[in-house]
N, C-alpha and C positions, 0 to 999 in steps of 0.2 A: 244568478242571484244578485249579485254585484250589480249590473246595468239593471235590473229590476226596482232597485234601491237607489239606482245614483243620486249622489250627495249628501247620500245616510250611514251614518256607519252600521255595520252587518256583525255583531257580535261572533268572533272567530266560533264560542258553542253551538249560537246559528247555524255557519255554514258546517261547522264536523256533522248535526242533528241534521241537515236539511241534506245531505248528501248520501248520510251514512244510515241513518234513522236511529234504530234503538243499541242498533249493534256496532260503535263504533269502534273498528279494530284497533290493535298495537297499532305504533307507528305512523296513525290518522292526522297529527297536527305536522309530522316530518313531511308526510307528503303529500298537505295543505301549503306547507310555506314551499316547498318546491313548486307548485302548482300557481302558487300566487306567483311567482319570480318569473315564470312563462309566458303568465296571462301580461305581467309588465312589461317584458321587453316585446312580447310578439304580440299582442291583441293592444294595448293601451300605446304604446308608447309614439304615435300620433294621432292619438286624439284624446289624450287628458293625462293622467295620474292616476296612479295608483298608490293611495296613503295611507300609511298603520297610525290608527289615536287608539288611544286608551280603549275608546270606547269597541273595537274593533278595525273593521279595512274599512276605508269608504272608495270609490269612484267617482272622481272626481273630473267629470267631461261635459260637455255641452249637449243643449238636449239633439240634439240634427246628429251627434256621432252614434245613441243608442236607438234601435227601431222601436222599441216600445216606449219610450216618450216621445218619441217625434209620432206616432202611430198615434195619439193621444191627443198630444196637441192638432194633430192636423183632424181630427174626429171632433174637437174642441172648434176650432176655426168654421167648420164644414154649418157647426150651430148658428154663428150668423151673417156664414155668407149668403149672399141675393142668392147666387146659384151652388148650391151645398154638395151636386155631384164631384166636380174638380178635385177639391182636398179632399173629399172622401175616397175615390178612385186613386189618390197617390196614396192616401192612408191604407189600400188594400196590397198597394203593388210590394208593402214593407213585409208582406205575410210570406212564408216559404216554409211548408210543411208543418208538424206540429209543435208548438213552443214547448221547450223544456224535453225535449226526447230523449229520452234514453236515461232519463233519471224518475226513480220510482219514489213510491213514499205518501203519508196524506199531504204533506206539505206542496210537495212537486204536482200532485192531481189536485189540488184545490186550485192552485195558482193557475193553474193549465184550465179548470175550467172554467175559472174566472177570465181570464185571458180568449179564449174560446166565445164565451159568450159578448167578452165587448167586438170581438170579429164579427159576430154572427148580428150583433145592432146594427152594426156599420154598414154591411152588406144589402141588410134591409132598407135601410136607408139609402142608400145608393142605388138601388135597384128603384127605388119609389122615386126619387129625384127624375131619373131619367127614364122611366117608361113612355112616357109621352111621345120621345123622340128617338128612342132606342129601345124598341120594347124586346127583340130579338137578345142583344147583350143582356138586360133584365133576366129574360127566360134562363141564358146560361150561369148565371149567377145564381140563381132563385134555384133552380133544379136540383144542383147538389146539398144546397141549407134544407128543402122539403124531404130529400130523404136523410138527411142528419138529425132533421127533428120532426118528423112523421104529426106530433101531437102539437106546434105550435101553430096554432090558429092566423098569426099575425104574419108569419111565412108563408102559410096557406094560400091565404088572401091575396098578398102581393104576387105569388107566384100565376094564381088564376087573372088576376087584373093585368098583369105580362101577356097572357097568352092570348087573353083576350082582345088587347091593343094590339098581337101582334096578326091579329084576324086569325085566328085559332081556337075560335069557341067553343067549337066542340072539343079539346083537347081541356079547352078549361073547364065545362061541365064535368066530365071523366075524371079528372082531378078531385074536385068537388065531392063527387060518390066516393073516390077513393080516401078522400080525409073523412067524411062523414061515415062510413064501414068499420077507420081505422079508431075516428072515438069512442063509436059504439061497443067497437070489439073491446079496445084497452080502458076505458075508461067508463062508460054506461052511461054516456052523456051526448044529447044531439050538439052539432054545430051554433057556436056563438049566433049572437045578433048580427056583426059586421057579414060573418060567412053566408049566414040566410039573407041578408038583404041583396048582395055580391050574386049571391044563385037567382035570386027573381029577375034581377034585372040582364042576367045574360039567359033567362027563359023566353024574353020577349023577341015577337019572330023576328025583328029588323037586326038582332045579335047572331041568330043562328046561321051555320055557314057550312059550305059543302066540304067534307071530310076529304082533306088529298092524301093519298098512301103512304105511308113512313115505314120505307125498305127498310129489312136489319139482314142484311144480305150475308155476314161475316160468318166465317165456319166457327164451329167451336173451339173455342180456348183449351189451351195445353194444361190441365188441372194442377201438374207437380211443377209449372214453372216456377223458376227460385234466381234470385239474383238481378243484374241489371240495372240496381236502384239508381247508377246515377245515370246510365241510357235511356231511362224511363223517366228523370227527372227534365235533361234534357230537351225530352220527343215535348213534354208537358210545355216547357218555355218557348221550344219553337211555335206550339200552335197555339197559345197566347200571345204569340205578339205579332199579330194580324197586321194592324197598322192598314193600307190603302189597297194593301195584292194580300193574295190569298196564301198565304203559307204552304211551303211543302218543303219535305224531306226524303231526302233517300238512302238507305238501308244497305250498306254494302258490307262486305267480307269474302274472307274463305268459302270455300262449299263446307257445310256443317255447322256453321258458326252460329247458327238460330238466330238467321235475321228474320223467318216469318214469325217463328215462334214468338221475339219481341215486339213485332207487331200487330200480333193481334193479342197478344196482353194490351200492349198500351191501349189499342183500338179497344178492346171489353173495358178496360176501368175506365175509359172515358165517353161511353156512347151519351150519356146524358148532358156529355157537352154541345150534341149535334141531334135534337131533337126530332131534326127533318129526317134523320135515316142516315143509314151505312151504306155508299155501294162499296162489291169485292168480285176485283176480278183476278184471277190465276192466267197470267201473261205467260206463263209456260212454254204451252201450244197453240196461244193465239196467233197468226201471221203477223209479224212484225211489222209490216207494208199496208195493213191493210184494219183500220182502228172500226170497221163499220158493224164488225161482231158482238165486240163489247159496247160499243156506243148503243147499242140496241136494248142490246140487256140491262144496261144504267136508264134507256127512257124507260121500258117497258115496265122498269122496278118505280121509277117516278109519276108512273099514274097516264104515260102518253100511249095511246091505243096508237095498235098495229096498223090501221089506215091513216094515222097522222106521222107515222114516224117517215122520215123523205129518205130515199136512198142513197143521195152523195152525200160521201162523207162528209165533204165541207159543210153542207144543209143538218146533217145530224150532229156537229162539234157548235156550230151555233146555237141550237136549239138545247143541245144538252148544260151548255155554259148557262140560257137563257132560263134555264127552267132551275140551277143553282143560284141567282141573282139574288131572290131574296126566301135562299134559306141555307141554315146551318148543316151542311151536309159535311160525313166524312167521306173522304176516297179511298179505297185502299187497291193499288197494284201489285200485285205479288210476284215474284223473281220476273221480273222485265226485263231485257235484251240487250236494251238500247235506251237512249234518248229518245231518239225520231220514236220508238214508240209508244212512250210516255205523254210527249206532249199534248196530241190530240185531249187524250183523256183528265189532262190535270183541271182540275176546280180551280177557276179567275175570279169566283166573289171573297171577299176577304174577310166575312165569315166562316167559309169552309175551310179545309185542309185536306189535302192530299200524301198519303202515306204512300213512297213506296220501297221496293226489296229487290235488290239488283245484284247477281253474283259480279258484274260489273262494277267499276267506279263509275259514276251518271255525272261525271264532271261539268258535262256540256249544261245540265238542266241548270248548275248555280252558273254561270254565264251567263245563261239567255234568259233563266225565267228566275232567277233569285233562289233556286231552291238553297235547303240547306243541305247540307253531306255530313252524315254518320258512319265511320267507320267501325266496323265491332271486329273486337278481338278472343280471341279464347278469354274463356271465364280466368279470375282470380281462384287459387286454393281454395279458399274461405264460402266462393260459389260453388266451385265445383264439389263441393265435400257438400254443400248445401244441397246440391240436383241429385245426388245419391242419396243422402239421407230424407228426401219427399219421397223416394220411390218404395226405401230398403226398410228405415226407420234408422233412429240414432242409435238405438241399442245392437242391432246387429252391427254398424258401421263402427261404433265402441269395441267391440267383441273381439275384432281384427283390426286394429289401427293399421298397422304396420303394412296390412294386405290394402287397405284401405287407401293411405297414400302410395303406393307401389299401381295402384288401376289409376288412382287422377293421373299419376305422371304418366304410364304408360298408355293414357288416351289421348296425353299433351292438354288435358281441360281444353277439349273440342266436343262442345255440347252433343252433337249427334254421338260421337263414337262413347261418349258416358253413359247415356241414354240406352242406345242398345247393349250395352253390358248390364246396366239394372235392367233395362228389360229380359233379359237372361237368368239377371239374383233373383229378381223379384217373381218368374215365372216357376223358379226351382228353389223352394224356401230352403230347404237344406243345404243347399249346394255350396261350399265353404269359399267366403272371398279368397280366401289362399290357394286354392282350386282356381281361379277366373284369373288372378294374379300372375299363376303360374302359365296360364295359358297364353296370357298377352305380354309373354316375355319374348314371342316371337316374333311382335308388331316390329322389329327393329327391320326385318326382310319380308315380312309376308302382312298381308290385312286381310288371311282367312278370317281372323276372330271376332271382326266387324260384320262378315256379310250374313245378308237375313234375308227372306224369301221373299219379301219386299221391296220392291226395285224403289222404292222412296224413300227407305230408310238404310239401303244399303249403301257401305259408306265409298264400293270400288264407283256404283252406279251416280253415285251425287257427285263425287268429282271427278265421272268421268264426262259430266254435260256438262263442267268448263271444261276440259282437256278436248272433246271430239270439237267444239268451234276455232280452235287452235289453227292458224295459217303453219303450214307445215316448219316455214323454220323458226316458228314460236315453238312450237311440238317439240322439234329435236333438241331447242334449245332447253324445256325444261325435261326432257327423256335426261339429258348428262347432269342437271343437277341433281336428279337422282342419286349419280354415283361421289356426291360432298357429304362427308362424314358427318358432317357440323353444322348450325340452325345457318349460320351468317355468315355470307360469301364477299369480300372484296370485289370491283366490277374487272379488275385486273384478272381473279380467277374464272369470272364468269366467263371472261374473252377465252381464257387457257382452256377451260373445259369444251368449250365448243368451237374453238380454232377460229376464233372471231375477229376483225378488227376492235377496238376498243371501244369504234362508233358503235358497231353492228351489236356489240356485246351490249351495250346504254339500249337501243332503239328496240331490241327484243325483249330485253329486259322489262322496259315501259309498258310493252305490250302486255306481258306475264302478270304487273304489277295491277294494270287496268283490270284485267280479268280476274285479279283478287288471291293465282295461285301462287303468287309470291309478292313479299311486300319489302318495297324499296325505302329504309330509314332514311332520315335528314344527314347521316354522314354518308351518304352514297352507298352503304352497304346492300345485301338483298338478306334477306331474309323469307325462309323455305320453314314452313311447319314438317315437325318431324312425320307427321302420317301421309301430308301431302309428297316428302321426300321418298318413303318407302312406297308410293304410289307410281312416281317417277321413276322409280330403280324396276318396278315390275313393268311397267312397259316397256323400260327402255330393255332386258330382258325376254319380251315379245316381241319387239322389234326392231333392233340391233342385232349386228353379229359379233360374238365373244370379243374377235380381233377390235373389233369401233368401242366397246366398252371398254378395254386394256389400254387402246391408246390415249382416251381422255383420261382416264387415271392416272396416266405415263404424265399428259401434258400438266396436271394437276399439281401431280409432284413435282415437277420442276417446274412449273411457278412459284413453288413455295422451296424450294431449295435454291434459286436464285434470285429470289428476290428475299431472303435470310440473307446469303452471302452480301446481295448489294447494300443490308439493309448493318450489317458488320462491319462494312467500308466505311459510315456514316456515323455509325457509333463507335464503333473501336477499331480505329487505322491502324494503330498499333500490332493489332491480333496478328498471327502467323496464319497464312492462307491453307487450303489444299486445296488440289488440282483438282476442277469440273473441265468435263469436257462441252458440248454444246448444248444449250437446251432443245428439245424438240420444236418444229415446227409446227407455228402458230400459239407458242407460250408469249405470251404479254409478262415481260417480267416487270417489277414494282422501280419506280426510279424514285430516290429522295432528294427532296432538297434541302437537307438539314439534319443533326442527330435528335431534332425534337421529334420530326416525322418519322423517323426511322423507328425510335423507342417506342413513340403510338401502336405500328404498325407491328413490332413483337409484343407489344403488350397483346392487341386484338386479336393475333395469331396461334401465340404458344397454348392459349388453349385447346385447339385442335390437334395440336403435335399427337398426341397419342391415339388418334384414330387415324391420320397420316400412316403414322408407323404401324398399325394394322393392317393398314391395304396395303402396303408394302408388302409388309410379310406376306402378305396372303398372294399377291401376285407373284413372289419370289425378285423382289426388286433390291436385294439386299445392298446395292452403292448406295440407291437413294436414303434408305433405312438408316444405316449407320451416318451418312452425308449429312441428312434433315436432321439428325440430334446434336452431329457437331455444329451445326450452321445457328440452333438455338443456344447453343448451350451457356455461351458466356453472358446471355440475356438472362437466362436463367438463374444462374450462378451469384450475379450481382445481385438479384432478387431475393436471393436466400431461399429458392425453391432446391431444396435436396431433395425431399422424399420421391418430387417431381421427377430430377435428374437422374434419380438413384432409378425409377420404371423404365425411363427412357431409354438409359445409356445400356441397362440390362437386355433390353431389346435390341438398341444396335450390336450388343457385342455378339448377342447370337449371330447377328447378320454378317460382322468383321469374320466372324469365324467359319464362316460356310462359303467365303469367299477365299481365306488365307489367306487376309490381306495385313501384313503385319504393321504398316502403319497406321493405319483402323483400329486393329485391336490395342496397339500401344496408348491412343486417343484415347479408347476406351476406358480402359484401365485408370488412365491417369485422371477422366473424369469420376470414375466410378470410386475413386481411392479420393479424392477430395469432398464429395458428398460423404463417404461413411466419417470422412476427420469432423467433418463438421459438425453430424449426428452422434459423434463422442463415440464410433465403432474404429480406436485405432487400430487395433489390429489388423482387423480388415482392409483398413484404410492400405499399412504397411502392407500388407498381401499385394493389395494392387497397385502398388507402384511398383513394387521390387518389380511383378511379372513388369512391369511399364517397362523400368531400364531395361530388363533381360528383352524386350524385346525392340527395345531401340538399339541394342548395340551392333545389331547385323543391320541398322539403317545409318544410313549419312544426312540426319538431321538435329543437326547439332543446337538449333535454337528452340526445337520441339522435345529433345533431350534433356535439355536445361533446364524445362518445366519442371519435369517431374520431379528433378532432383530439389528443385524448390519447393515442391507442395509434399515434397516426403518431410521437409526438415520439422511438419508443426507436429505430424503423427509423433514421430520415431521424440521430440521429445516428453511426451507421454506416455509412448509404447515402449521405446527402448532407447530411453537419454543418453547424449555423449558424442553423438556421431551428429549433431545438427550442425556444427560450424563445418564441417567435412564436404556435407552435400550443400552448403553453402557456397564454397568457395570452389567444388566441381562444377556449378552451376554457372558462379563466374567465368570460370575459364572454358565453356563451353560458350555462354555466349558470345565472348571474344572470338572464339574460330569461325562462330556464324557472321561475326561482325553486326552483332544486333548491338548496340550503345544506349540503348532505352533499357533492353531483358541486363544488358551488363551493371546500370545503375542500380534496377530493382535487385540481383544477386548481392549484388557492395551493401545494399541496405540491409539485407535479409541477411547479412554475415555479420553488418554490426548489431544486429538486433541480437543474434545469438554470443557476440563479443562481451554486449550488457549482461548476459545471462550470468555471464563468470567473472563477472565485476570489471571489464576493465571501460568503465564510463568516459573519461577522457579519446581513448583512441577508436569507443564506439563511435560516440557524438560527436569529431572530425568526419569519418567515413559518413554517417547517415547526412553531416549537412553536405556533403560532398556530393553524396547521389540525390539528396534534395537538389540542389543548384543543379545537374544534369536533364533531370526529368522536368523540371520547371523550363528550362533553354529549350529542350524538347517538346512542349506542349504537351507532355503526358501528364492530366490532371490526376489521374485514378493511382500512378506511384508514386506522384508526388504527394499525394494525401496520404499512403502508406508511409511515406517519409517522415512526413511532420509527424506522425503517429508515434513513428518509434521514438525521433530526437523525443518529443514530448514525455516520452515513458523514460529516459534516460533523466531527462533533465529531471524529472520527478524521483527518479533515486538521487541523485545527487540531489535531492533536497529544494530545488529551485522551482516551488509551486506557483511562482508568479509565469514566469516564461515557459512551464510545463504546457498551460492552463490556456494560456494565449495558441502555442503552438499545438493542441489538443482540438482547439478552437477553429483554426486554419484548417487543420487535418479533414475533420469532420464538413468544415464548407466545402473544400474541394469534393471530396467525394459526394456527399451529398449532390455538388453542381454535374455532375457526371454519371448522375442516376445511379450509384453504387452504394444503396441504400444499408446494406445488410453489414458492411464494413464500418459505413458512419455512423450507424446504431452501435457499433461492438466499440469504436473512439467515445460515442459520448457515452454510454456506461463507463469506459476505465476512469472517463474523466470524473463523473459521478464518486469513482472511488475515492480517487486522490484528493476530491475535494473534502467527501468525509475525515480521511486521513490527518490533512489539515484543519478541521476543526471547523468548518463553512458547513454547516449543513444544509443552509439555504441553497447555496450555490450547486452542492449534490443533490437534490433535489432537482433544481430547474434541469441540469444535465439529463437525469434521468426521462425525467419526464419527456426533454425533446427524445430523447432515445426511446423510449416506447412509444412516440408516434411513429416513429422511422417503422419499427416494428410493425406497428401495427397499418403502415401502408402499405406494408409485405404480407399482410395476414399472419402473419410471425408468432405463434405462442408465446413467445421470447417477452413480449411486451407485457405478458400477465406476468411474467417471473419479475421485470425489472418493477412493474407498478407494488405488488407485494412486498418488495425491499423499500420502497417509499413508503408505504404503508406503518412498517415496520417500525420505520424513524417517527412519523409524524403524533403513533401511539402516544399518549401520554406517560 
């Protein structure tokens, strides 16, 4: 509305009535001016202003920044220039779909059809400028205005004097009858004067012309197609911008992924852009080698008899290009092969356009012939809830939400596998989504519940014609992605799974990726669809034997159990090791060059851990089980993932315990008692540590010992206060025996911290800057920022909020610089406290605030609790 008006003010009643109409809710002027503040910084803010007067908002830009004044003025210009096509043709390229969409109202449809029709003068106009010398473009412009307005006589006219100039006279008489039928019919009135004079003069015999055949070769359109809007917007821009060569595109993806089906939507809504005819061929079963089949079938459909058509190919790809020269033809190739078999058949006049559908990537054709490359992906939610509800209706698809989203995910929104499940709902009206639901709970190992008796729309049979073209160690390579729990595999694991060098791992990979059953991201990752992976497990299952399935598992697992450990070395040198023995042969383990790479790589990772730790179990690999949770865990930890840790570590301890490995189990514990402290379950918490010491005292590791006694001190003074300086200071002198000097600093601190508890602040705040200056000489950031933590909470009882506040401040940088997120959120809250305490509320505030982002990069709850305390304050 703004750019409609620019340079007028828009009375804010205006825009709430022209948005809202008669019903304008609560709340409408709130989130109008939030709306203005968006449109300012992100839409305006290089190319004019946006300013509040009295009178309302105005915009305040130049006419060249809004398309509906520059569409205007160049519709203005077009009036007296010598040649008026030029600015009319840049005034059309400003149009892109319907103006004002998606906004209802009289106001929004008057403007819209106002708008509509200055498109629709312009068009005409441009179309009359250049028929003379383009009467072809003419036609394709003129075609879609004649059926948008059926009864406009002055469209009529222009569209027959197009066909006419384009030697197609009889197509323009035909037209003729067809407006004159459509007056009659709608209105009771014969054609104007211009239309009857326009008819007599293409009745005279030196207009009339011999009728050439105008193939519509295309199968029928998919009627419930839904979605696509901006792959269909796209396919529309690529075959507009013809320019000197002939446009084409190619269509790749998944098996399933409805590249034909998008194809011949696009092909139906737009036949009237290629008036000369459709040709459609299904490259399926055609011989790849050999283009003289189809080449036949495309003259035979273009009007050239069986004695003129030649038989080398060469002689029929000449003749078929020659007989496209001058006219608007579309192509359409459907699942092609190859390149090499493409190209014979693609359209060279830059009128046409060649559509094709490639379970392949056709990279080779945008190399050598320009084409362009569309990649398609499984549908969005929003489509895929769309392609159900055309088959089912909204109201059954309402009725069961819940079953509803449980079938999009469990098809992975891969159009065939949606499809034949509503062709299943829809063929059994009664039959309860939560029934269908329940059935495709087993898609995780089996795709019985896709197959149908229809080898076309079966989902084992469609990708199994990428899999059977497969060079055997493309095949075996993806038989073992099968056995990856996860969508997105590192190319380090790919090499693990298949015992690969790192090259061979990349180059087969490539292979997979061309072929479309796996798609290779911009960070080198691969990515496996979940139905194509349960596709891969079942072959690999037919042919595999059990032992070649266990051992890629085996090698799996330890790729990702040392390359955790390497990935621990990089991030926390500090940490206390445990003993691996060698990884299997032919594991490609991860190497880092830095703790920034390292942290990436358990970020991208610990998602997997829990299906990891399933095939574990399920193999009975109980080392690697409990191993892979310790090797995440302080990744974890720092994250503030407990509920995470708390699944995990519960699974390893089963595994510690079926091994009777008592240092294991102590691990376990000690992790599993620090997740419940932090979930506020101290009891529990104390439960598991105590088992922790009782089972480290029949071990001799005295700096893994020391732990526990320091993650008992936070429980026990909650759970059972008094005993916390105790296992402080056992803590210390255990890790003196191991000769740790880092674990003995962090014990010195964590005893003064509990020294402040019982007031003795002076001989606290000696000791904490004491093991500050330790850990700091040590490069250990992550204790040294527990350091300043505590001196800072010291210094803030003793009253000293200036150097509390600073040392609060320090605490929270280091941690934070050492990715120990969930710590320097829990520093800037106290700091948040203290500051209220002192009477700075602004300053508590800012605190907080950094402190619920911290949270909320952790996905933390924690950051709704800390924003609500802000909230609190800021009340009136």
């Amino acid at each position: 509305m703004l750019a409609l008006e620019a340079g007028h003010a828009v009375p804010v009643d205006a825009l709430l009535a022209r948005v809202w109409g008669d019903q304008v809710p609560p709340g409408a002027r709130r989130t109008l001016h939030t709306i203005i503040t968006r449109i300012r910084h992100e839409v305006v803010a290089d190319h004019g202003a946006l300013v509040h007067q009295p009178g309302g908002y105005v915009l305040d830009a130049e006419e060249s920044a809004v398309d509906v004044s520059r569409f205007r003025a160049l519709v203005n210009d077009a009036a007296t220039a010598p040649d008026p096509a030029p600015p009319l043709g840049e005034a059309l390229t400003l149009w892109y779909g319907d103006p004002l969409a998606g906004l209802a109202g009289e106001w929004a449809e008057r403007t819209r059809q106002r708008l509509r029709d200055e498109r629709k003068d312009a068009s005409l106009a441009w179309a009359r400028a250049v028929t003379g010398r383009d009467a072809a473009g003419a036609v394709a412009v003129l075609s879609p205005l004649a059926e948008e307005h059926p009864l406009d006589e002055l469209v009529a006219a222009a569209l027959i004097e197009a066909l006419h100039a384009w030697g197609r006279t009889a197509e323009a008489l035909v037209h003729f009858a067809h407006v004159r039928r459509t007056l009659a019919d709608e209105l009771g009135v014969e054609p104007g004067t211009v239309l009857q004079r326009l008819h007599q003069r293409l009745l005279r015999p030196e207009a009339v012309e011999t009728v050439r055949p105008v193939p519509a070769q295309l199968p029928v359109d998919l009627p419930c197609f839904t979605g696509r809007a901006a792959e269909l917007g796209r396919l529309t821009a690529i075959a507009a911008g013809a320019g000197t060569t002939a446009p084409a595109c190619a269509i790749s993806g998944p098996p399933g992924v409805g590249k034909s089906s998008l194809a011949l939507r696009w092909a139906h809504l737009h036949r009237r852009r290629f008036p000369d005819g459709q040709l459609y061929a299904d490259l399926r079963t055609a011989d790849p080698d050999d283009a003289t089949v189809v080449l036949t079938r495309f003259l035979r459909g273009l009007g050239v008899r069986e004695a003129h058509i030649p038989a080398e190919a060469e002689l029929q790809i000449g003749l078929f290009r020659s007989m496209l020269a001058t006219r608007r033809i579309l192509v359409v190739l459907d699942d092609a092969r190859s390149a090499e078999q493409v190209r014979p058949l693609l359209a060279t006049a830059p009128q046409c356009f060649t559509l094709i559908t490639s379970r392949a990537k056709l990279s080779g054709l945008a190399v050598t012939n320009g084409a362009h490359m569309l990649q398609l992906d499984v549908l969005g939610d929003d489509d895929a809830h769309g392609l159900l509800a055309a088959r089912l209706g909204e109201r059954r698809l309402a009725a069961e939400p819940e079953a509803n989203r449980q079938i999009i995910r469990q098809c992975g929104r891969l159009p065939l596998a949606l499809a034949i499940v509503a062709a299943r709902l829809a063929q059994h009206i009664d039959l309860p989504l939560a029934h269908v639901a329940t059935d495709l709970s087993r898609v995780d190992t089996d795709l019985e519940p896709f197959a149908h008796n229809d080898p076309a729309i079966d989902l084992r049979t469609v990708f199994e014609r990428s899999y059977r073209d497969l060079p055997e160690p493309a095949a075996r390579l993806f038989r073992r992605l099968g056995q990856y729990p996860g969508p997105y595999l590192p190319m380090s694991a790919v090499a693990s799974l298949g015992a690969l060098t790192p090259d061979s791992a990349r180059t087969l990979s490539a292979h997979l990726d061309l072929t479309n059953l796996v798609d290779i991201r911009a960070t080198g990752r691969l990515h496996l669809h979940d139905l194509l992976r349960v596709y891969a497990a079942e072959q690999a299952r037919d042919t595999d034997s059990p032992a070649t399935r266990r051992a890629a598992t085996r090698r799996l697992l330890d790729y990702y159990l040392y390359s955790a450990c390497a990935a621990n070395s990089a991030c926390y040198p500090q940490r206390e090791t445990v003993r691996l023995g060698r990884p299997a042969r032919g594991v490609a383990v991860e190497r880092f060059d830095g703790d920034a790479s390292a942290l990436r790589w358990f970020a991208e990772e610990s998602v997997v851990l829990p299906a990891l730790l399933s095939e574990a179990s399920k193999l009975g690999l109980h080392q690697h089980c409990w191993q892979l949770t310790w090797a995440f865990a302080e990744f974890m930890q720092r994250r503030g993932l407990w509920g995470q840790i708390l699944r995990a570590q519960t699974v390893a301890l089963v595994a510690a315990d079926r091994l009777n490995d008592r240092l294991a189990q102590a691990l376990c514990h000690n992790s599993l008692a620090r997740a419940h402290a932090k979930l506020g379950r101290d009891h529990m918490a104390v439960e598991h540590f105590e088992r922790a010491l009782e089972l480290h005292g029949g071990l001799d590791e005295p700096g893994l010992h020391a732990h526990v006694h320091l993650g008992l001190t936070v429980s026990l003074s909650r759970a059972q206060p008094g005993l916390e300086l105790h296992h402080s200071l056992r803590a210390l002198e255990l890790f003196r025996r191991a000769g740790d000097a880092i674990g003995e600093a962090r014990a010195l601190n964590n005893a003064s911290w509990w020294r402040a508890q019982l007031g003795h602040y002076d001989e606290a705040l000696a000791d904490c800057r004491w093991a500050q200056r330790l850990l700091a000489d040590a490069g250990y950031a992550q204790g040294e920022g527990h350091a300043w933590d505590s001196i800072a909470y010291i210094l803030a009882c003793k009253g000293d909020f200036t150097q509390a506040a600073a040392s609060y401040e320090r605490a929270a940088e280091l941690l934070h610089g050492c990715d120990d997120l969930h710590p320097a959120a829990e520093t800037l809250s106290r700091l948040g406290e203290m500051h209220l305490r002192a009477g700075d509320v602004a300053a508590a505030l800012n605190a907080w605030k950094r402190a619920a982002e911290f949270y909320d990069a952790l996905g933390n709850v924690q950051g709704d609790a800390v924003r609500m305390r802000m909230a609190s304050l800021e009340r009136p």
